[in-house]
C-alpha positions, 0 to 999 in steps of 0.5 A: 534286724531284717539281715539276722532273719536272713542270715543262713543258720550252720549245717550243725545247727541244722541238723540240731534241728531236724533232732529237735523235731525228729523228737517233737514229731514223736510227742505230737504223734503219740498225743493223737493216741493218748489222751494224757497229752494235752491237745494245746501241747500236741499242736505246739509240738506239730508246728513247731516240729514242721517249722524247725524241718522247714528251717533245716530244709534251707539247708541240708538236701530235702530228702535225707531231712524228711527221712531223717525226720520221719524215721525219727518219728517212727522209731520214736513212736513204735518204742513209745508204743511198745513201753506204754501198751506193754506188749512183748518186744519181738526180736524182729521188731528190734532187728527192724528199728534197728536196721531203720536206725543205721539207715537214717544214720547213713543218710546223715553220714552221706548227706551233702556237706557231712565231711565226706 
C-alpha cells in the first residue's frame, strides 16, 4: 500500500486536478459571501481544493498550477457574483474575463510536459 501512495499521479490527471479545485475554489469563495452555502460545506471545499493543488503541484510547474488555479477561481467568482447579485454585465468586464480566460489557457498550453 505504502508504494500505491508514492507512485507519481499522470500529468492528465494532474491537471484534472487543478479543474476540480479551480471549481472547488469558487464554492468555498462564493460561501464566505452567501449564507445559503453551509459553513461545513465551505470548508470541505477549501481543503479539499488546496489538497488536489498540492497534488497537481508534484507534478506540473508550481507557477502555471497556482495561476491556473487562482484564475479559476476569479473567473468562477466574478461570473457567480454577476448571476446572483443581478447587476448589468459590462462589455469591459466580459472583455477582461475573457482575456483572463485565454491567459490561463496559454499557460496550460505552454506548461512543461504539455506536448509542445
Amino acid at each position: 500500500m505504502a508504494g500505491k501512495l508514492n507512485k507519481p499521479i499522470s500529468e492528465g490527471r494532474a491537471w484534472s486536478y487543478v479543474v476540480i479545485g479551480g471549481m472547488l475554489e469558487i464554492v468555498w469563495a462564493s460561501g464566505f459571501k452567501y449564507e445559503a452555502i453551509p459553513s461545513l460545506v465551505v470548508l470541505i471545499a477549501l481543503l479539499t481544493s488546496f489538497d488536489l493543488i498540492i497534488r497537481a503541484a508534484k507534478v506540473l510547474p508550481v507557477g502555471t498550477v497556482y495561476a491556473v488555479f487562482a484564475g479559476m477561481g476569479t473567473l468562477g467568482t466574478t461570473m457567480m457574483e454577476m448571476i446572483l447579485s443581478g447587476e448589468a454585465v459590462k462589455p469591459l468586464r466580459i472583455v477582461f474575463i475573457l482575456l483572463l480566460l485565454g491567459c490561463m489557457i496559454g499557460l496550460k498550453l505552454t506548461a512543461k510536459g504539455s506536448g509542445r
